[in-house]
C-alpha positions as CSV (number, residue, x, y, z in Angstrom):
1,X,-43.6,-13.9,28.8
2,X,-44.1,-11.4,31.9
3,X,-41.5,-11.2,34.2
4,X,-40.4,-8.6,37.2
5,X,-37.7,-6.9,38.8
6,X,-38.7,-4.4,41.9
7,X,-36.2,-1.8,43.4
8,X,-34.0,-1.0,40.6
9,X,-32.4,2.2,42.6
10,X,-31.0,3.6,39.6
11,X,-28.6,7.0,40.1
12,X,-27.4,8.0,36.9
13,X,-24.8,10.7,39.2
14,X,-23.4,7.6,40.7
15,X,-23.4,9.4,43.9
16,X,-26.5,7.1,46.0
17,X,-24.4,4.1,47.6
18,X,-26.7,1.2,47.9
19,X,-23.8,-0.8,49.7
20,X,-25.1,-0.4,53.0
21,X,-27.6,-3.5,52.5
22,X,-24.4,-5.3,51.4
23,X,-21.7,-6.2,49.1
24,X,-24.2,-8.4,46.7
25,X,-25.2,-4.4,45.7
26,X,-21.8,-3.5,44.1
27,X,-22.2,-2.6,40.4
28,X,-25.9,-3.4,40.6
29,X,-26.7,-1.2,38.3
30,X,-24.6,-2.5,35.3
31,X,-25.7,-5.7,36.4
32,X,-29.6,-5.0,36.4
33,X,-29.1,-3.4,32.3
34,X,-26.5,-7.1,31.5
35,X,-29.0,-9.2,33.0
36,X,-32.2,-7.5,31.5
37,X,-31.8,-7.7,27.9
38,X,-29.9,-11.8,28.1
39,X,-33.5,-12.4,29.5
40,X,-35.6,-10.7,28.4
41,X,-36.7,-10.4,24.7
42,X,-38.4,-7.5,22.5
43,X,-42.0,-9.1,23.0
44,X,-41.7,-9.7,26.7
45,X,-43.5,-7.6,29.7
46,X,-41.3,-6.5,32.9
47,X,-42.9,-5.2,36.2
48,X,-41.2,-2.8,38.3
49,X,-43.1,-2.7,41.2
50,X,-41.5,0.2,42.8
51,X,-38.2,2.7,43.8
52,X,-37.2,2.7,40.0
53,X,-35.0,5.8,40.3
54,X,-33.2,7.9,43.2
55,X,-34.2,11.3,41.7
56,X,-35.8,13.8,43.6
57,X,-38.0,15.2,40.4
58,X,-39.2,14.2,36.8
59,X,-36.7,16.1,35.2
60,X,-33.4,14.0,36.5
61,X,-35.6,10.7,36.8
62,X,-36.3,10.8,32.8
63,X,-32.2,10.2,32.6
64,X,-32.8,6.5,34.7
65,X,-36.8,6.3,33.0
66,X,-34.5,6.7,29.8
67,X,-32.4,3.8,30.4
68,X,-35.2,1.7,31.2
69,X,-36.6,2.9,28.3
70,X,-34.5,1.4,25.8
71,X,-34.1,-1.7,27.7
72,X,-35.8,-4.7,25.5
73,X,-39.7,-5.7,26.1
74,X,-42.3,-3.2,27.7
75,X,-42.5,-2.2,31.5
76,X,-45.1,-1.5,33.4
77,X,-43.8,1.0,36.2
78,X,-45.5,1.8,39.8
79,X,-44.4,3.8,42.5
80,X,-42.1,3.0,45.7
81,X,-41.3,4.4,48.7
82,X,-38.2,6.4,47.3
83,X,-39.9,7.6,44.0
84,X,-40.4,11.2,45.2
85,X,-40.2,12.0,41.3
86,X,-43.8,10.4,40.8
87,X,-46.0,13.3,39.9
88,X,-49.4,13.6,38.4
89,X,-49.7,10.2,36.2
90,X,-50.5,12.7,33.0
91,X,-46.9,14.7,33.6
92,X,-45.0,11.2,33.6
93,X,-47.2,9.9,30.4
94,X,-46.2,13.1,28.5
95,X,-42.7,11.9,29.0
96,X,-43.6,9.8,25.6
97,X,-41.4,7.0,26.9
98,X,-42.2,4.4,24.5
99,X,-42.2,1.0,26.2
100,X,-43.6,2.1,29.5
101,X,-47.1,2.3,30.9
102,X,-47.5,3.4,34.9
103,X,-49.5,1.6,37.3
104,X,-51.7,4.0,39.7
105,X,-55.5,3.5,40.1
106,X,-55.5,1.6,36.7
107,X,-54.4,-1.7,35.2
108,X,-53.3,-3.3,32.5
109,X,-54.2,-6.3,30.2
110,X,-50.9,-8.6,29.3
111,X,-51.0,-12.2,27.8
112,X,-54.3,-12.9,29.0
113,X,-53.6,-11.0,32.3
114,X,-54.9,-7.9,34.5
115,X,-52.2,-6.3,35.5
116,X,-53.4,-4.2,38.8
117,X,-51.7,-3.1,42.2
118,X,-50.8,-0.1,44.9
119,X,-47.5,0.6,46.7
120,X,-48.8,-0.7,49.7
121,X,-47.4,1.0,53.3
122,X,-45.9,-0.7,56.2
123,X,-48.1,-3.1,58.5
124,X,-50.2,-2.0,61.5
125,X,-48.4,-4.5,63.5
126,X,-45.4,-1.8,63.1
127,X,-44.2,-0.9,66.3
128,X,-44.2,2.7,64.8
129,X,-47.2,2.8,63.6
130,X,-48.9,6.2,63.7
131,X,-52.3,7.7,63.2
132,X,-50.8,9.3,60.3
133,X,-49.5,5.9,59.0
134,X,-53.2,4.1,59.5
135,X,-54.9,7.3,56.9
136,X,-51.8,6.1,54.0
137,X,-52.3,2.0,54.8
138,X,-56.2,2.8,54.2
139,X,-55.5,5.0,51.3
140,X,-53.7,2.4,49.9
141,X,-55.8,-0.7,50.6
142,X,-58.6,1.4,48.4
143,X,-56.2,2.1,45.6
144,X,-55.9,-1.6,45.5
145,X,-59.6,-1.9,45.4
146,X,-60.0,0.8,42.6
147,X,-57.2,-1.1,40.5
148,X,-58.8,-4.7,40.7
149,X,-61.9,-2.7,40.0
150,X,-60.8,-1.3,36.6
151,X,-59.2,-4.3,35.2
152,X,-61.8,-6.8,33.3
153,X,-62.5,-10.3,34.1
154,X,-58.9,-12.0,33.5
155,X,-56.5,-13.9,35.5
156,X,-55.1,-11.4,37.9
157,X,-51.3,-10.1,39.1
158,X,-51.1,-7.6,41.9
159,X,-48.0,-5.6,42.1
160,X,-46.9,-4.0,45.5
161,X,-43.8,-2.4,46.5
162,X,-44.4,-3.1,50.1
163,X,-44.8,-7.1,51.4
164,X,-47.9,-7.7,52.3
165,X,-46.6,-9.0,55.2
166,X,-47.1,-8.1,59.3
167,X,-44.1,-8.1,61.2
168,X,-45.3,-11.4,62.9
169,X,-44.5,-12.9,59.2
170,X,-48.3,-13.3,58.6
171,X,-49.6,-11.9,55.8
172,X,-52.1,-8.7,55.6
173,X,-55.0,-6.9,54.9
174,X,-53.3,-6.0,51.1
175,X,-53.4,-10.5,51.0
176,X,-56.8,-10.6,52.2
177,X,-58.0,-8.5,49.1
178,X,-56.0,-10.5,46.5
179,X,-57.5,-13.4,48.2
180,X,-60.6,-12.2,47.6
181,X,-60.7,-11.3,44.3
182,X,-59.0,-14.5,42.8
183,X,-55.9,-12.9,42.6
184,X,-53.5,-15.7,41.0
185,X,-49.9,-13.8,41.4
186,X,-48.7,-11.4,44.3
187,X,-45.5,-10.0,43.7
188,X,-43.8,-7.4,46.0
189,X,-40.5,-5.8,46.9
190,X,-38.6,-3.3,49.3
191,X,-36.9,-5.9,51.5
192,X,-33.0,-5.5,51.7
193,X,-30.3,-6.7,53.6
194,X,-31.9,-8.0,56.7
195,X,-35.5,-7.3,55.4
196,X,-35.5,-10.6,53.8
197,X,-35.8,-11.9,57.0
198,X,-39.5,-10.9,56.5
199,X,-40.2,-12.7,53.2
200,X,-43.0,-14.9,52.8
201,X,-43.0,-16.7,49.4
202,X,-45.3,-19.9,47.7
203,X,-48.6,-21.2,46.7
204,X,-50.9,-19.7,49.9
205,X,-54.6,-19.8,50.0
206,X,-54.1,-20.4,45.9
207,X,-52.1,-17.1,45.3
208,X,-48.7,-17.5,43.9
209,X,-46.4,-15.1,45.7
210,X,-43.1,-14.5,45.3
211,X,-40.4,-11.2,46.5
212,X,-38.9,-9.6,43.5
213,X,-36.9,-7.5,45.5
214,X,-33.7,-6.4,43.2
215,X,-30.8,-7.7,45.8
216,X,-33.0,-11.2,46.6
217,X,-33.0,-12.1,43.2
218,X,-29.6,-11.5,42.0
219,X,-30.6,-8.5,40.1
220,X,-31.9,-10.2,37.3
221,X,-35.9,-10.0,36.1
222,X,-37.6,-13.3,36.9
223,X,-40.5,-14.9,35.5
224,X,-44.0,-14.6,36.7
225,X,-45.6,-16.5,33.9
């Protein structure tokens, strides 16, 4: 089975509050390792689309990547918004963490599925929204393309961290490529607190989407497939 779980935010010092989005964050991270392995079992896939760990480099991420690590099934990892310890996809594959594959201008073949997908960046309808911010939404849009483009000619699920979402709640240019490519799964996460606000989930233009956002769905992996 393939499930997913985005923004794990996991500290190892203890000393990153995540409480700010709300209570439903307290002891989220004992919860995230109890709720993983009732679920999930040895032969399963989990996708983390994104802010896996608070560290600031690779060194003091492999602690949380270590965790994860031992957790039951295999991952499949890509990069969030907060994962300034993301380096060069050869340094984090040296790690030789065992159950883990990273996502980044590549894919993935699971149960009959290409796994492919991009971190995605906030939407142009932002009302800060920068020249700076249009170069990274383009970037990304074309990592999306080069991901779809390396995977083979299986069913299809795109991971984002960012929604693919504008801020009028329609959904963007990161959709219209999915829905171009007979994508049959979106997933995506980043939304806390009053982010989820912004959430746009179902069956649209034949794309199955859904938010696995760690706070919206109770900290527990849920099941794509």
């Amino acid at each position: 089975m393939i499930y997913a779980l985005a923004d794990l935010h996991l500290d190892y010092t203890n000393e990153k509050s995540m409480e700010v989005f709300g209570s439903n964050w307290e002891n989220y991270q004992e919860r995230i390792y109890n709720n993983w392995d009732k679920i999930v079992g040895p032969d399963d896939t989990v996708l983390i689309p994104g802010d896996i760990s608070w560290a600031m480099d690779l060194d003091n991420a492999f602690v949380d990547l270590k965790k994860i690590d031992e957790l039951n099934g295999k991952k499949i990892l890509m990069k969030g918004n907060h994962d300034y310890w993301w380096s060069s996809l050869n340094k984090i594959n040296n790690l030789d963490l065992e159950s883990m594959s990273f996502l980044q201008n590549n894919s993935f073949t699971v149960e009959g599925y290409d796994i492919c997908g991009t971190r995605g960046w906030i939407p142009r309808d932002h009302k800060e929204f920068s020249d700076h911010d249009e170069k990274v939404f383009s970037r990304e849009l074309m990592r999306l393309k080069n991901s779809i483009k390396a995977s083979g000619d299986n069913k299809k699920i795109v991971m984002l961290h960012y929604p693919p979402i504008n801020q009028d709640k329609s959904l963007n240019e990161f959709y219209d490529i999915c829905l171009n490519n007979n994508v049959d799964y979106l997933i995506y996460g980043h939304l806390h607190g009053y982010g989820h606000n912004l959430i746009q989930e179902g069956n649209i233009g034949d794309i199955n989407i859904r938010c696995v956002a760690g706070d919206y769905i109770d900290f527990t992996p849920v099941r794509i497939r």
